[in-house]
N, C-alpha and C positions, 0 to 999 in steps of 0.2 A: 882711797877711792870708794864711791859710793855702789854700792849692787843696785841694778837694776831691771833684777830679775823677773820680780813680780809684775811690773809693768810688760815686758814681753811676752809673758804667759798671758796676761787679762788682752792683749792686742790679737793674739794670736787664737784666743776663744772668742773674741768679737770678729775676727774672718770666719771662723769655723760657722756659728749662730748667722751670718751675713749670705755666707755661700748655700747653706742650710735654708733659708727662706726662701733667696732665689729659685732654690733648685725644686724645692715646695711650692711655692707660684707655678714655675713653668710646666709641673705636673699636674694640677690644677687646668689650666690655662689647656694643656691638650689633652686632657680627659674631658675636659666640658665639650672642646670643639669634635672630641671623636665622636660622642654621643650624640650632637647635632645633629654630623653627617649622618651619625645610623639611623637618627628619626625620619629626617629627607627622604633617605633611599629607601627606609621601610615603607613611609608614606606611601610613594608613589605607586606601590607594589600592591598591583587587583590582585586580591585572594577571594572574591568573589565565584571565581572559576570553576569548574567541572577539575579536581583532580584523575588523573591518568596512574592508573593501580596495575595497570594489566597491557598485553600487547591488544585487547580487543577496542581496548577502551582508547587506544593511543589509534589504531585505525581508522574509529567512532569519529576521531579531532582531525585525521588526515582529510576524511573521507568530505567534511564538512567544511571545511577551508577548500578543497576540489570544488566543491559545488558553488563557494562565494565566485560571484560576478566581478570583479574590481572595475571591469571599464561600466558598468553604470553608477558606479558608486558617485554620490554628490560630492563633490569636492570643490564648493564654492568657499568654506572656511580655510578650510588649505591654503587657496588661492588670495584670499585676505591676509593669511599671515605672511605667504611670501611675499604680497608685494607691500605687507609692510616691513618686509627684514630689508629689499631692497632700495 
């Protein structure tokens, strides 16, 4: 009878090298998309802002949201986007 050992061994390190890649890809593949997401959501994100350090400063922002008017606020763009969602 013939051995055929050596060919089992070279089968069984070309799964290993094959799973290895894949598994390489797919780390790859949701590394780049996590990093996406973090740029989207950082994007979005006003840092423009007045930071709040302090409770005076946090009542400084209360006190001025109290005093916005909402019912004169113009909200004709609003009313464009909904009725183009609907």
């Amino acid at each position: 009878m013939k051995k055929q050992q050596g060919f089992s061994s070279i089968i069984v390190i070309l799964m290993v090298v094959a799973v290895g890649l894949i598994a390489f890809t797919g780390y790859r593949v949701y590394t780049m998309m996590d990093e996406q997401n973090t740029n989207k959501s950082s994007g979005s994100t006003d840092t423009s802002g007045q930071v709040i350090e302090s409770a005076e400063d946090l009542k400084q922002a209360e006190d001025s949201l109290n005093e916005s008017d909402i019912e004169s606020m113009d909200t004709s763009e609003l009313d464009a986007i909904e009725a183009e969602l609907l």
